[in-house]
Structures are given as structure tokens and as C-alpha cells.
N, C-alpha and C positions, 0 to 999 in steps of 0.2 A: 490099563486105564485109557479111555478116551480120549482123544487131541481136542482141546477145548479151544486153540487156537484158530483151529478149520470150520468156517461154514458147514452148519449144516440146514437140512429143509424141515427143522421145526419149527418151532412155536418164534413167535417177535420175540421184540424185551415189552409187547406190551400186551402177550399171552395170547395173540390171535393168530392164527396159521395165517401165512402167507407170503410174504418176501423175505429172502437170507438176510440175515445179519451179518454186520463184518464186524472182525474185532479191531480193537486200539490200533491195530498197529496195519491196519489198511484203509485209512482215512481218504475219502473220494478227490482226486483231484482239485478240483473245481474247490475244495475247501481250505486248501492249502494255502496258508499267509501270501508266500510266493508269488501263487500264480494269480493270486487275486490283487497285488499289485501292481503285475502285467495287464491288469486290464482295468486301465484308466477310467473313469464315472464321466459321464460329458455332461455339460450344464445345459437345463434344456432351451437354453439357446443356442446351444451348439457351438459354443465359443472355445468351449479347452474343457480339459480337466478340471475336476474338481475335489475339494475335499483335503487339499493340501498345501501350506503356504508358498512352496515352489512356484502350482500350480493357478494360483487365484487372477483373477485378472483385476486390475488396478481400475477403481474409480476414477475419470479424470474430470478435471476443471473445468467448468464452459467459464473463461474470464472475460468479463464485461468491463465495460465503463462505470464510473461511479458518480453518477449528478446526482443533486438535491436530496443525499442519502438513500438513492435508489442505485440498483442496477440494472441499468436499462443494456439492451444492445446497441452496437452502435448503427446509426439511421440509414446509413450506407449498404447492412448487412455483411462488410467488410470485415476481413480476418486478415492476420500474417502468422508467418510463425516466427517466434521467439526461439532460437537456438545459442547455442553455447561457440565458443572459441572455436572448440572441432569443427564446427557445425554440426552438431545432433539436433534436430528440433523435440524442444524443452515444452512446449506448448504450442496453442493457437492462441495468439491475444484479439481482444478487437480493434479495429479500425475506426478510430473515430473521424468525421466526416466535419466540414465547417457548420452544417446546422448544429451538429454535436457539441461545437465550442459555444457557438451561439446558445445552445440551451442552458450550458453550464455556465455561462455568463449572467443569465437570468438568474439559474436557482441561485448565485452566488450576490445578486441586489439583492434578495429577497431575505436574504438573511444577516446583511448588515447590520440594520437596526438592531435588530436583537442579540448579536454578537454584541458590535462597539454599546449596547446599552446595558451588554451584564457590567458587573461589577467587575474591576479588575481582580479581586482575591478572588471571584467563579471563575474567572478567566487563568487563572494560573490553577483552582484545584480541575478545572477539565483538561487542561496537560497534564497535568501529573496520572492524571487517571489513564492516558495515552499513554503516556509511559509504564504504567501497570503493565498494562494490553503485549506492550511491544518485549519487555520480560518474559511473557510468559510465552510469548513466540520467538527466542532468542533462537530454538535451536533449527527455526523454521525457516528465520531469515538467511541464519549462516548455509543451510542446505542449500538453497536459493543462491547465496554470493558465488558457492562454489560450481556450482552447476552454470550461471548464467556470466558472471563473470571471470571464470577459470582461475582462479584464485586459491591459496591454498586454504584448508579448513583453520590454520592457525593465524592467520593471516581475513580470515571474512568473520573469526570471532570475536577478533578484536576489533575490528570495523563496529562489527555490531554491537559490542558494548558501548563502542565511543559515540555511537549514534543515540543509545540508549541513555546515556550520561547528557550528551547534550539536549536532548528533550527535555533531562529534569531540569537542563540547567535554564532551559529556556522558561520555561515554567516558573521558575522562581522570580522570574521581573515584571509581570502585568503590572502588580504594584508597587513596583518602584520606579518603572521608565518615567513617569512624571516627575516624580524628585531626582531626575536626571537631567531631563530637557525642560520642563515648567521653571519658572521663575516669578517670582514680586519687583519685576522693574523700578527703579527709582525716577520721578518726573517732577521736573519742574512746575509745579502748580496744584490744586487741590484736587488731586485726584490720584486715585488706586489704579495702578497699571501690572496685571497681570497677564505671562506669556503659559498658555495651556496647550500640551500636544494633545491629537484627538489621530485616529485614524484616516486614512488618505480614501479608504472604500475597497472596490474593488481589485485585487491585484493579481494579475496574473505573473506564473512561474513557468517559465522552460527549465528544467531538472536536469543537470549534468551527469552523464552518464555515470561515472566512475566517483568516490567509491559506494555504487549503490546505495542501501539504507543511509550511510551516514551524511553522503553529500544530498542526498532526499529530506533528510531532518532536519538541515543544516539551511536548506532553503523555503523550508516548509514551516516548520517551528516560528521563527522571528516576523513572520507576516503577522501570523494569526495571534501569537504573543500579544501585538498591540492593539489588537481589536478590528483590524483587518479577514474579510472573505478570499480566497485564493481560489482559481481555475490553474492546474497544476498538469502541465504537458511532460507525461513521465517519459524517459528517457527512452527512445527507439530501440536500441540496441540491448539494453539491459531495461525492461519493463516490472521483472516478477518481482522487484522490491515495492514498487509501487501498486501493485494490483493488491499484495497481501496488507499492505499498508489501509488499503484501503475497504479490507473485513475489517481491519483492528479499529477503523473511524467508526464502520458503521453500528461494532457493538460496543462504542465508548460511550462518555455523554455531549462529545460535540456532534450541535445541533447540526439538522440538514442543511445543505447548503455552504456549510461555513469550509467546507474543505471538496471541491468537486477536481478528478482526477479521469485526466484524460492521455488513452494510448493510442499511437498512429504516429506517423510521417512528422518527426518535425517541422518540416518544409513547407509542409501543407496546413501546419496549426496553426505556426508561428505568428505568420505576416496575419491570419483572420483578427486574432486576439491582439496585436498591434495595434491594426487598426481600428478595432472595435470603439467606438464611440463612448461605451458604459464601464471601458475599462480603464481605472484611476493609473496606474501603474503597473510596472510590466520589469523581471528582473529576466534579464538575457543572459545569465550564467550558462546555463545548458545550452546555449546556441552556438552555432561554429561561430568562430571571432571572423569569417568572411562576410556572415551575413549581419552580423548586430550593426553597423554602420544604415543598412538599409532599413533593419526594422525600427531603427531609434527615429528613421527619416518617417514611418509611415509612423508610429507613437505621436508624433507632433502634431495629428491634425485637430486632439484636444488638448493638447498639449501635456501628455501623461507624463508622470514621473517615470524617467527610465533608469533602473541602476544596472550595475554588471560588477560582478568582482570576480574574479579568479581566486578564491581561497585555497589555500592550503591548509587544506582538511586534518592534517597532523595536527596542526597548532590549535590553542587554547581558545574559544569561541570570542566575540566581543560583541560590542551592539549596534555596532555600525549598520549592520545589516535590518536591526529593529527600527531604526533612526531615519533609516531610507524612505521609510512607510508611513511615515506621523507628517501630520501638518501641524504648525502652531500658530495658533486662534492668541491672538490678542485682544483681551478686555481691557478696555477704560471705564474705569467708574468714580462719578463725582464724590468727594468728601462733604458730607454736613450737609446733606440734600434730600 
């Protein structure tokens, strides 16, 4: 019998004379599993390999600033980078510049009236609606605590729940802060004497560093709770809570303007937004306790409302911090007139 395993110089497999066939069992190099993993696919930009998740190259962030519901760059064209405890750099964030505070001081007049003129029950259902947003990035934030804060994963998910907790909780007093701080005074003579809190305006926040999201919600929340605008200088050192904070604003339903978030040099923010003329109040939480003596001195020259507290972010939220931000408007009105 014939060796059917051997090439021979007949016919194809597709009946026309011409080149040998080889059987099964001499499959040409080049087609082998093997060798065709040894030779890597390059992308045609020349970047790496392709075709496998090892292999992919990571899309990265360009993070901007956040005014008047936009992402602008910042005016400077300034960057730093955002690194971890090791020092790895985690990112390039932007550099916000003093025109930058100043812009985000505007977008943030601009949208008073129409914050302080919702209704307070709108005003608590658009936190809560943040607080949707900020659920459904829980596992977003916690990557972020642990990378940018060095922190452990069990330890930045419970940051981030308690952060998420406090939002709702904030959320639940737009309309009740009045039957907290409002009052029907009682007066000697024919007349209705009513004590009504109202929002103070503009307020800017220096953001303390540590613990990220939570101490970020914790200073951010009870502004805008009463019907207060914020300009929101995110922490230096730990930024990534605030940048992503600041996708989950801009696809929620608070309006533009009503939350404008800015990253850069505390040093260099600080004293602009102190002094700033248009700005009602100013909370110095995030500021080194070297410099809040000074910047409380440069708050004075409209005489803003300054607060400062050192919280301990463990403990159970309170309103002090909502209360800081109201002014109260007293009506007199005649009886039988």
C-alpha cells in the first residue's frame, strides 16, 4: 500500500496540479497557537500590544476644574500631580489659579437666587438624588481612598458609606431647618413678630484633607442643605475625592453654579476667596490651624461669616455646621391694619 502520510506531487485537495500538500500532522509553523503568541499585534500607534487584557493600555483622565457646571481648564494651564503615600503619581490634577477662584465665585452669585428660591422639599429631593449618584460610585470612591489616601480597603469602605449616610442625612432637613431656628416671638404691643432663617449667599469651603469623601460631604452637604452656593477648595494632597465628586454634581440635578470645585495650592486659594468681596462666608476647616488666624483677619474686610470646627468625623452628624450659614431676618408686622 501507499504511504498516504508522505507528500506527494499530485493533484491539491482542490484537484489542480500544483503545490504539495502536507498532512495533519505537519502544520506550518507560522500557524501554530504557540508561535503566534510569541509575536505580539502592535496598535497602530505603536503603543504595545494588543488584543489582550494584560496587554491594553488604560484610558486616562485629563481632570479639570468644575465652575458653573462646566469643566473648564484651569487659566493658568497648570497641572500637579496627585500621588499616593508611596509617592506613585495617581494622576495630573489641575492647577487652579486666583482668576479661577474668582470665576467660580461668580458662577456661584449667579446661582443663588435660584438655589435659596427652590423650595426647600426640591432642595432636600436634589441631595438625595446625590446621594443616588454617590451609591452607585461607592466602589469608585473606595478605590480612590485607597490609592490616594493609603488607607486600607476596609477601612475607605466604611468612610464611604458613612459619607454616603451623611449626605442622606443632610438631605433630610431643607425643610425642617426653619422649625429649628424660625420662631413667632412674643412682643409687647400690636404686632406679629416673626424670626425667619434664610441663607447667608455665597460660602466658600477649604475641604480637609482626611477622611476624603467623608470629611468632603461633611463640609459640603450642610452649606448647600440651607440654600447656600459653595466655591469648594479640595484638598491638596488628597484631590481624587473631589474631582470624581464633582462628575456625580455634574450628572445629578444640582443646578450650575450651586456647587463650583476647585483644585490647587491651598496657600494660594485660600487668602483670594478670604478676601473676596462677594464672598458671604468662608468655613476654614481644611486650612492648617497656622494660617486660619490670618485668613479670619483678611474675611473681615466685608465682614464675612467665618466658622472653623475640627470634627470628629466618627461621631453622629449635627446642625451646627447648617446653622453657621443662615442668617435670621426678623419681620414685624402690625395687627388689625
Amino acid at each position: 500500500m501507499p504511504d498516504r502520510t508522505r507528500p506527494t506531487a499530485g493533484k491539491t485537495s482542490a484537484g489542480k496540479t500544483g503545490k504539495t500538500t502536507r498532512s495533519s500532522g505537519q502544520t506550518r509553523a507560522r500557524d501554530r497557537p504557540a508561535d503566534r503568541a510569541a509575536v505580539p499585534r502592535v496598535s497602530a500607534g505603536g503603543d504595545g500590544p494588543v488584543g489582550g487584557a494584560s496587554a491594553r493600555v488604560d484610558v486616562r483622565k485629563t481632570y479639570k476644574l468644575f465652575i458653573g457646571g462646566a469643566f473648564p481648564r484651569s487659566e493658568s494651564g497648570r497641572s500637579y500631580p496627585a500621588a499616593g503615600p508611596d509617592g506613585a503619581v495617581l494622576a495630573h490634577v489641575a492647577m487652579a489659579s486666583r482668576k479661577d477662584a474668582r470665576d467660580a465665585v461668580v458662577a456661584a452669585r449667579k446661582a443663588v437666587a435660584g438655589w435659596a428660591g427652590a423650595t426647600a422639599y426640591n432642595r432636600g429631593q436634589v441631595l438625595y438624588r446625590v446621594a443616588e449618584l454617590l451609591q452607585g460610585r461607592a466602589a469608585q470612591f473606595t478605590a480612590e481612598s485607597v490609592a490616594n489616601e493609603g488607607v486600607s480597603r476596609a477601612e475607605a469602605e466604611r468612610a464611604v458609606a458613612e459619607a454616603i449616610d451623611r449626605w442622606v442625612w443632610y438631605a433630610g432637613w431643607p425643610d425642617k431647618v426653619a422649625q429649628l431656628t424660625g420662631a413667632a416671638n412674643p412682643v409687647a404691643g400690636p404686632y406679629f413678630n416673626f424670626s425667619v432663617p434664610e441663607p447667608t449667599g455665597v460660602v466658600a469651603v477649604i475641604a480637609p484633607a482626611a477622611p476624603g469623601l467623608l470629611g468632603l460631604a461633611g463640609v459640603l452637604a450642610p452649606v448647600i442643605a440651607t440654600g447656600n452656593t459653595a466655591v469648594v477648595v479640595a484638598s491638596e494632597t488628597v484631590p481624587l475625592p473631589a474631582v470624581t465628586l464633582a462628575e456625580v454634581l455634574a450628572t445629578s440635578d444640582v443646578p450650575p453654579g450651586v456647587v463650583n470645585i476647585l483644585t490647587g495650592r491651598t496657600a494660594e486659594l485660600a487668602p483670594v476667596l478670604a478676601a473676596h468681596m462677594d464672598v458671604n462666608a468662608i468655613d476654614l476647616t481644611g486650612a492648617a490651624v497656622a494660617d486660619r488666624a490670618g485668613l479670619a483677619r483678611m474675611a473681615a474686610g466685608n465682614v464675612k461669616r467665618v466658622f472653623t470646627s475640627d470634627d470628629d468625623w466618627a461621631a453622629p452628624p449635627g446642625p451646627e455646621r447648617m446653622l453657621a450659614f443662615l442668617e435670621i431676618k426678623t419681620v414685624w408686622h402690625p395687627i388689625g391694619i
